[in-house]
C-alpha positions in Angstrom: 0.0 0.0 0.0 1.3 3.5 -0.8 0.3 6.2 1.8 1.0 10.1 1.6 2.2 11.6 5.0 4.0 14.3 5.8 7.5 14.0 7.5 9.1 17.6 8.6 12.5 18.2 7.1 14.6 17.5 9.1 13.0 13.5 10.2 12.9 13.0 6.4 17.3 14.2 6.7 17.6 11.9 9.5 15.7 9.1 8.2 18.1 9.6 4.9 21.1 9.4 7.0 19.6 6.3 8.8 19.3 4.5 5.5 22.7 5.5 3.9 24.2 4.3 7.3 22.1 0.6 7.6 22.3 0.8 3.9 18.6 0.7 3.1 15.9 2.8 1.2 14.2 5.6 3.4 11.1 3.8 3.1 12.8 0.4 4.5 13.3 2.2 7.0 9.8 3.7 7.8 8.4 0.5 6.9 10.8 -0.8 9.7 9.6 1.6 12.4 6.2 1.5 11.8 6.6 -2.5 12.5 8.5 -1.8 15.4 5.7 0.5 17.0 2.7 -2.1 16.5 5.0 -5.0 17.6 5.4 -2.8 20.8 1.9 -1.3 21.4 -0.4 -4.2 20.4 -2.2 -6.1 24.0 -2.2 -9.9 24.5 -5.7 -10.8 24.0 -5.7 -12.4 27.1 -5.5 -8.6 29.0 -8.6 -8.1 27.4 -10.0 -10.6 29.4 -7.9 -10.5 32.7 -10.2 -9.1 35.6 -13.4 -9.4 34.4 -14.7 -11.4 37.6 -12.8 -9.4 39.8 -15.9 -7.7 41.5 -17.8 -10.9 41.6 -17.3 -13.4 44.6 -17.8 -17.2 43.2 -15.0 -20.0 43.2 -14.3 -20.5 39.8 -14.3 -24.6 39.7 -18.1 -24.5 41.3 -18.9 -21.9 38.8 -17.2 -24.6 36.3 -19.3 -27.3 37.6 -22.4 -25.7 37.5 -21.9 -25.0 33.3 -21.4 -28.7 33.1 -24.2 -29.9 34.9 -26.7 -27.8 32.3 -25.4 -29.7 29.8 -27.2 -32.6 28.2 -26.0 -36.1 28.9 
């Protein structure tokens, strides 16, 4: 996908320099960083989940037990 941003100056001079020194395109290296920041701000799915019963007092196994009892046999 091609996207149109705008970089100021002197990030677009840096990310050049970047690039001549690693030896890789300007957009390598964007395409690099932008990896690097989802990698590092995505959640576990399992956060989304963790302290959900907190407020709620029931042992988890009886709770367990009860599900399976409702089911047919």
């Amino acid at each position: 996908m091609r996207a149109i941003i705008d970089i100021p100056d002197d990030v677009v001079e840096r990310l050049s320099e970047l690039g001549a020194r690693q030896r890789v395109a300007r957009a390598e290296i964007i395409r690099r960083a932008i990896a690097l920041y989802l990698k590092e701000n995505e959640r576990p799915r399992e956060d989304e989940a963790f302290g959900l019963w907190k407020d709620r007092n029931i042992d988890g196994v009886d709770y367990q037990t009860r599900l399976r009892e409702e089911w047919p046999r």
